[in-house]
Structures are given as structure tokens and as C-alpha cells.
C-alpha positions in Angstrom: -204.7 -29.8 -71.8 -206.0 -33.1 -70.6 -204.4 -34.5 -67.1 -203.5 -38.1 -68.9 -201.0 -35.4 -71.1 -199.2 -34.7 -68.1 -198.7 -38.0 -66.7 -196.9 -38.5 -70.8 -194.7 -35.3 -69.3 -193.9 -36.9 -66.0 -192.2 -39.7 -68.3 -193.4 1.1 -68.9 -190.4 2.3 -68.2 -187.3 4.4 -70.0 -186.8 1.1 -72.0 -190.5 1.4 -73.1 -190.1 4.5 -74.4 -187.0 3.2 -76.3 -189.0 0.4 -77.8 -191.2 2.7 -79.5 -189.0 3.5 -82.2 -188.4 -0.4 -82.4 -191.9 -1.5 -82.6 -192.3 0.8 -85.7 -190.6 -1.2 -87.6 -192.3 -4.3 -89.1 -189.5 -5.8 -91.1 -189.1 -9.3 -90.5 -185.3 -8.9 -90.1 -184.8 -5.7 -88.1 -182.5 -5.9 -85.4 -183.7 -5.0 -81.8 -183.1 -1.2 -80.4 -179.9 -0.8 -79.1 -181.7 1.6 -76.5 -184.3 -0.5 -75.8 -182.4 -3.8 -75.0 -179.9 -2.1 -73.0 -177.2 -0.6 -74.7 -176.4 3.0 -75.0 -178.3 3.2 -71.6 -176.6 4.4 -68.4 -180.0 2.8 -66.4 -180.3 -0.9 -66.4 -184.0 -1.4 -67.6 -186.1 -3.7 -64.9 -186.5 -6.6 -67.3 -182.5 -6.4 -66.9 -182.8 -6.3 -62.9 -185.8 -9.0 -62.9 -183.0 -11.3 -64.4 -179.9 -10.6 -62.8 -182.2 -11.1 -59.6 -183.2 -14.3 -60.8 -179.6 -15.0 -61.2 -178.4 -14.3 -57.5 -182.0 -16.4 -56.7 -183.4 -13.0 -54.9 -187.1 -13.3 -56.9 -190.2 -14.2 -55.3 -193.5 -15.6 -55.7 -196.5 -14.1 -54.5 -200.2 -14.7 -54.3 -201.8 -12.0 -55.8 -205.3 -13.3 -55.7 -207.3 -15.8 -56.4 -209.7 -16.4 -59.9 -213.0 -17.5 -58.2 -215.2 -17.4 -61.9 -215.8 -20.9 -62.9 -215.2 -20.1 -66.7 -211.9 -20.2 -66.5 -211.2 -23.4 -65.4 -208.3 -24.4 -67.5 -206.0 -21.5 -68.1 -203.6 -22.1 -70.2 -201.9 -18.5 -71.6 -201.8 -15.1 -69.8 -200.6 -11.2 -71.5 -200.2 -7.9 -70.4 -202.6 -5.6 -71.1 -201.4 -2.7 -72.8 -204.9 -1.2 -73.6 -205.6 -1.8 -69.8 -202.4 -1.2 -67.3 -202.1 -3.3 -64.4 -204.8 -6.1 -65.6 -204.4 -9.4 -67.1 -205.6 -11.0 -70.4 -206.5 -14.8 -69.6 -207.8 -17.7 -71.7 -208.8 -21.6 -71.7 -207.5 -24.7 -73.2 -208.8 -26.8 -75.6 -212.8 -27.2 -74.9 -213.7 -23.6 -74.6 -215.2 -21.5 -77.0 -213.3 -18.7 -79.2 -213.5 -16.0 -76.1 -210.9 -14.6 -73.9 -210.6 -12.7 -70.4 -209.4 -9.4 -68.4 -208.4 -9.8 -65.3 -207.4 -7.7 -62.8 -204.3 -7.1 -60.7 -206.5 -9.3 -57.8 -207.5 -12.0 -60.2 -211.4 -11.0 -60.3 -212.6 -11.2 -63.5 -213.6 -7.4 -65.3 -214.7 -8.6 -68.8 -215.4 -12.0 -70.8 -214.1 -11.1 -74.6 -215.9 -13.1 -77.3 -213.7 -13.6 -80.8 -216.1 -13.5 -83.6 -214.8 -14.7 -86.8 -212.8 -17.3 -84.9 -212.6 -21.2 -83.3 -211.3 -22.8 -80.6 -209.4 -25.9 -81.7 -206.8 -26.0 -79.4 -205.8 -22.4 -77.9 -202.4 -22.5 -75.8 -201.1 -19.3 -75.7 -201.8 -15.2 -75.8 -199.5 -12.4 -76.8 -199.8 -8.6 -76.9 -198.2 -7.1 -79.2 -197.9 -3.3 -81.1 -201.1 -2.2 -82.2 -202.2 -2.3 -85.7 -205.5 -0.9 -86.2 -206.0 1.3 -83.3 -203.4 4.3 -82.6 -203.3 3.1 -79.1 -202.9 -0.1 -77.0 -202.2 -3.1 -78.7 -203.3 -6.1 -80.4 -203.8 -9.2 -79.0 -202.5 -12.6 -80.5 -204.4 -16.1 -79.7 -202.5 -19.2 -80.9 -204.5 -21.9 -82.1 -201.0 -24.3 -82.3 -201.7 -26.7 -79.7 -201.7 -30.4 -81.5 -202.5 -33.5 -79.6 -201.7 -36.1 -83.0 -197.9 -35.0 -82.3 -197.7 -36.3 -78.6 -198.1 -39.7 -79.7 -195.9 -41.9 -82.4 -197.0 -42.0 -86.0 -200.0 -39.6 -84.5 -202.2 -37.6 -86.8 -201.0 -34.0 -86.7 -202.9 -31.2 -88.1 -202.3 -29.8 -91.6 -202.3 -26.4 -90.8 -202.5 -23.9 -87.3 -203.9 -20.6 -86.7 -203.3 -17.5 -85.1 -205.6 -14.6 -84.3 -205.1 -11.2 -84.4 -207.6 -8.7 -82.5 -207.4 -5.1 -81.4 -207.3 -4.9 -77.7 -210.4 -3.5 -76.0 -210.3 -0.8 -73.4 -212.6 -1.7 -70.4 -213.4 1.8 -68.6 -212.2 1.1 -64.8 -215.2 0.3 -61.9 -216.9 -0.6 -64.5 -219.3 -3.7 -64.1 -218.4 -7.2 -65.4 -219.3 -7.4 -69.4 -219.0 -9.3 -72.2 -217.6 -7.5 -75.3 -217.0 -8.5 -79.1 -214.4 -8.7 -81.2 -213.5 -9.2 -84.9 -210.6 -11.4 -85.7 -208.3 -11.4 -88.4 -206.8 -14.9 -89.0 -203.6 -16.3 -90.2 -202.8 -19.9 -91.0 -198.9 -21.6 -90.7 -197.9 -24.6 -91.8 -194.5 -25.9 -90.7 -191.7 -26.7 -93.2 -191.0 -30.2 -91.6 -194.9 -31.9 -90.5 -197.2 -31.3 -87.5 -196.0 -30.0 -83.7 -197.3 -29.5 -80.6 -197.0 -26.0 -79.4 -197.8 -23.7 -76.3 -195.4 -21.0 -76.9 -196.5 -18.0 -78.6 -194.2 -14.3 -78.4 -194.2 -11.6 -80.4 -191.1 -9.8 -81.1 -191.3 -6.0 -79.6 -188.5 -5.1 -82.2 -189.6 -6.6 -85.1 -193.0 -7.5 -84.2 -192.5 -10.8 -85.7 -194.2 -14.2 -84.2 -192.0 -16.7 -82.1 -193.4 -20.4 -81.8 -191.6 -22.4 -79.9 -193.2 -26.2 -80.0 -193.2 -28.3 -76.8 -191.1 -31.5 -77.8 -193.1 -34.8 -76.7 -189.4 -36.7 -77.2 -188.2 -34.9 -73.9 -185.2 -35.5 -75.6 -184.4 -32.0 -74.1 -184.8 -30.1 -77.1 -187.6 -27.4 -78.4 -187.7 -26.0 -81.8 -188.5 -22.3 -82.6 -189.9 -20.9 -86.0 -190.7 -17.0 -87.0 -193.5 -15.9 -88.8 -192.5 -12.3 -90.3 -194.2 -9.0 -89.8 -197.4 -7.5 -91.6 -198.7 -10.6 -93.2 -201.6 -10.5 -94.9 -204.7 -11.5 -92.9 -206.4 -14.6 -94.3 -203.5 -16.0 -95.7 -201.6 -19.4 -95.5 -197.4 -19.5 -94.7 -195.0 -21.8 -94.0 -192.9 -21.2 -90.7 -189.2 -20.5 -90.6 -187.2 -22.7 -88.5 -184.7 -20.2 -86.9 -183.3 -22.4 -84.4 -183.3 -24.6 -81.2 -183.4 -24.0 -77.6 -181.6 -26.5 -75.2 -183.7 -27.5 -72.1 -183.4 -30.1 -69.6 -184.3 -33.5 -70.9 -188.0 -34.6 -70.0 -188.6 -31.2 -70.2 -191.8 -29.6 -72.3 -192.2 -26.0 -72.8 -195.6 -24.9 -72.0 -195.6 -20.8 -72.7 -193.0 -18.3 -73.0 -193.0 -14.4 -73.4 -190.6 -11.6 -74.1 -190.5 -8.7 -72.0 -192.1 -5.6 -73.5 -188.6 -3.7 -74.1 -187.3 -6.8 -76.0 -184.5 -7.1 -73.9 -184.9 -10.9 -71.6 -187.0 -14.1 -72.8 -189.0 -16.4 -70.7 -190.0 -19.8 -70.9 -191.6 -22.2 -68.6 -192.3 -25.5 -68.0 -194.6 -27.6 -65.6 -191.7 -27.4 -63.3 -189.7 -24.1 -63.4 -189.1 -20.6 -65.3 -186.5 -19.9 -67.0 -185.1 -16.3 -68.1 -182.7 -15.6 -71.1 -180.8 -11.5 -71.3 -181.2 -10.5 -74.8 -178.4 -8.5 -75.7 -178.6 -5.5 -78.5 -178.7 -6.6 -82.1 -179.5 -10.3 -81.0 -182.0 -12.5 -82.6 -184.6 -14.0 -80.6 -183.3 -17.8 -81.3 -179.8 -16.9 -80.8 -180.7 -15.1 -77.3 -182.5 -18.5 -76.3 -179.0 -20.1 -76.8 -177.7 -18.1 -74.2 -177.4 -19.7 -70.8 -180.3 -19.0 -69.0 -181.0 -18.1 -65.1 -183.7 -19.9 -63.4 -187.0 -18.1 -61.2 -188.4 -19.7 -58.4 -191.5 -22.3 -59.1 -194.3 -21.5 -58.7 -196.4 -23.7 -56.7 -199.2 -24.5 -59.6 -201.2 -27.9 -60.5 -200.4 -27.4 -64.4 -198.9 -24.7 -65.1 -199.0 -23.5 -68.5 -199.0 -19.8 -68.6 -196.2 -17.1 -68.2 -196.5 -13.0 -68.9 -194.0 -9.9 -68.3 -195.8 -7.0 -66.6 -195.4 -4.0 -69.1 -192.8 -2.4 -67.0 -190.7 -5.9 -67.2 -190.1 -5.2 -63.1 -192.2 -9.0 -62.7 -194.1 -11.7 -64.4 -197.3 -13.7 -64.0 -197.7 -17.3 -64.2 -201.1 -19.2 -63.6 -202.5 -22.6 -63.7 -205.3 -24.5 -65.2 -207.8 -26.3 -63.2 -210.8 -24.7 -61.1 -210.0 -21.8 -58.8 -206.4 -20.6 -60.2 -204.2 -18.2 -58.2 -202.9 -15.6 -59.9 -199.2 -15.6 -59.3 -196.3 -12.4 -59.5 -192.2 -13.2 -59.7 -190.7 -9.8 -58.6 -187.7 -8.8 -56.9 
């Protein structure tokens, strides 16, 4: 995102094997496993222990590295790998070609993924979610949602966004840096009420439906979220659901979000702090963001616009755009 945008802004673990069950399931209005979120379970999954520690403010930041290749220069969504454990999918803002990155646990970059059947309008967030054409790992999700005609007053907002669906490679480990190709399957939204900027992207691990949640130029202190169900039909147009709101502090704009990968606690960031929501069994994604939240420690970053669970839940990764981005861990 351009700078002159933020000067408008200054105005796998036991609960992982639970989820299994839960990700197997691709209707729209499945409810989360009760194992998998927490109930039924004598062990408190460390998704759950991330945010009660964020709660009593015990998390920390550290550095875990530094990313020192000058193509990613204005990172703007980061993912677990599932296909790759311990490493980092990364990718650019608006200007960039259709491509993505793995990282590693360090920051150094281990492959450059190029999205054929894809473009780059205005990419601000990744997901990972259950895989769909490979038995193992999972696919990746690239939101095309970003929309600068919203930030401004009678602005021209696109007609339509786009997200992109791609099975996650596997990248042998020691290998040597490479560039790889995949195919993309696309899907186009439109929302029920005119154009928004967005920069939040989740998948559901229960349900495996898609989470938008749009980054509200009014700073009015209010985001709105809309579901995309389950299993749609690559290449084809639908119209979002507005499932709710979530209530933030005024002049605040969402930038990314992510659910942890046992469904069971919600993140979303902003410019200036993280924020962490418990989901309890049965609950909805939108009504879990109208719990009260519990607030991580900020991160020092220029522009901050990324956030991702580790697969275990036990931390999460936030990184900035600009040149020369440190890779950043929230733990305990």
C-alpha cells in the first residue's frame, strides 16, 4: 500500500489432530469441533495458552531474522506453511506480479512461487487452508480484495474481487533457492452493499469457509466481515454474506487477520497493535469477533500489514512492508 494511505490512517498439536475431522467438512454452516476449539479436552490447546498469555501481557516479540532479498519489498500478508513446517509463505502489495514466497524460520528466502493463471491487482492477504487437490498439505489462498476507490469519498470501487486458490508446493529442505509454478483456480465476489477496501483474508479450519473482513476508511471504529461458503465452484462469480461487525478502536483500520489452525482464537491487526479473540465451541467466526478481545504486544514495524499463527498455534508472525523486513514471532 502506498505511504500517502497511511498518513489517511494516522487521521500441530492434540487440537490439530482434533481439527482433522473438522476440516472435512465443507458445509458452509458447520459448526467448529467441540474437540478442536477446546471443549471436551482436559489439555488447553497452545492457541488457548498464546491468548490467555496475551491476556496477563506475558507475550513477546522477537526478531527472528531479517529478509535481506530485495523482491519483497512491500509485504503485505504472511501463512503458515502446512506443506512445509516451520517456513513462511510471504507476498507483495499492489505493484508486484502474480507470485508468492517461502520463507524460512530465519527470514531467507527458499523459493519465489509464480501464479499462472492469475493477476496482481491489489493482493493484501494469504491464507492456508485444508487441501483440496493434493492428499496432503494445503492450499493456499491469495486475496485480490484490496480497493483504493473506497478510501476516498464518492471514490470508484471495483466491481468485482478475486481470490486464488493454489495447491501448496513442497520445497525439499537444503535445497537451493528456485522458482516454481503454479496453476490457479479463481473465484470472483462481489459484495451485497458496493465496493470495500480489504486486507483481511481467513479461512475457517471448521468449515473451511472464507472470512473477509474490510479495513473501514471511516475509522469510525467499525470493520465489516462477510463469508464466502465452502467448495465453490472455481471460475465463478458470488455475492458475499455479511455475517457481522467487529468493534475496534476508532481510527483504527484492519490490515490482516488469521485464525489459528485448530479454530479455536482469531487475530487481527492493525498498524498499531494485535489483537486476539478465544473462540469458544460451536461459535461462529463473526460472533467470536464480538467477544472482547485481549491485546499482544506491538510489534515494532514501519507498516505493518501482515499477521499468521504458527501451525501449532503456540506463536504468530507479523512483518512489515518496505525494504529489508524483519520477520517477527509473538510467543509466550
Amino acid at each position: 500500500m502506498p505511504n500517502a494511505r497511511i498518513a489517511r490512517a494516522a487521521a500441530a498439536s492434540l487440537a490439530v489432530v482434533a481439527l482433522a475431522a473438522g476440516c472435512s467438512s465443507s458445509r458452509s454452516g458447520a459448526s467448529p469441533s467441540t474437540a478442536g476449539l477446546g471443549g471436551g479436552q482436559n489439555l488447553t490447546p497452545p492457541s488457548v495458552r498464546l491468548f490467555q498469555a496475551a491476556c496477563s501481557g506475558w507475550l513477546k516479540v522477537t526478531n527472528a531474522g531479517t529478509v535481506t532479498d530485495p523482491a519483497i519489498d512491500e509485504a503485505s500478508g504472511i501463512a503458515a506453511s502446512r506443506a512445509n513446517p516451520g517456513e513462511w509463505w510471504v507476498h507483495n502489495d499492489s505493484g508486484d506480479s502474480a507470485r508468492f514466497f517461502l520463507i524460512d524460520g530465519s527470514a531467507k528466502v527458499r523459493a519465489t512461487v509464480e501464479v499462472d493463471g492469475a493477476t496482481a491487482h491489489d493482493w493484501e492477504d494469504i491464507a492456508v487452508g485444508a487441501p483440496y487437490r493434493a492428499p496432503t498439505g494445503g492450499s493456499v489462498y491469495l486475496a485480490d480484495i484490496g480497493d483504493n476507490g473506497a478510501m476516498k469519498p464518492n471514490g470508484t470501487t471495483r466491481p468485482d474481487i478475486q481470490v486464488y486458490r493454489v495447491t501448496e508446493p513442497v520445497v525439499p529442505k537444503g535445497a537451493a533457492p528456485t522458482t516454481l509454478h503454479v496453476t490457479a483456480e479463481k473465484f470472483t465476489f462481489t459484495y451485497p452493499d458496493g465496493g470495500h477496501d480489504a486486507e483481511t483474508l481467513m479461512v475457517d479450519p471448521a468449515t473451511n469457509d472464507l472470512l473477509i473482513v474490510t479495513k473501514n476508511w471511516s475509522l469510525l471504529g467499525r470493520s465489516t466481515i462477510y463469508r464466502a461458503p465452502a467448495d465453490l465452484k472455481p471460475g465463478s462469480t458470488t455475492v458475499l454474506q455479511k455475517v457481522g461487525d467487529v468493534k475496534v478502536p476508532r481510527a483504527t483500520l484492519v490490515t490482516g487477520g488469521d485464525i489459528s489452525t485448530d479454530g479455536s482464537v482469531i487475530a487481527l491487526r492493525s498498524y498499531t497493535a494485535v489483537r486476539l479473540y478465544k473462540r469458544t465451541a460451536g461459535q461462529s467466526v463473526a460472533a467470536a469477533l464480538g467477544s472482547k478481545p485481549c491485546t499482544g504486544p506491538r510489534p515494532r514495524e514501519k507498516q505493518g500489514e501482515a499477521i499468521g499463527f504458527a501451525l501449532d498455534g503456540a506463536s504468530y508472525a507479523t512483518i512489515s512492508e518496505g525494504t529489508d523486513p524483519v520477520l517477527h514471532l509473538t510467543r509466550r
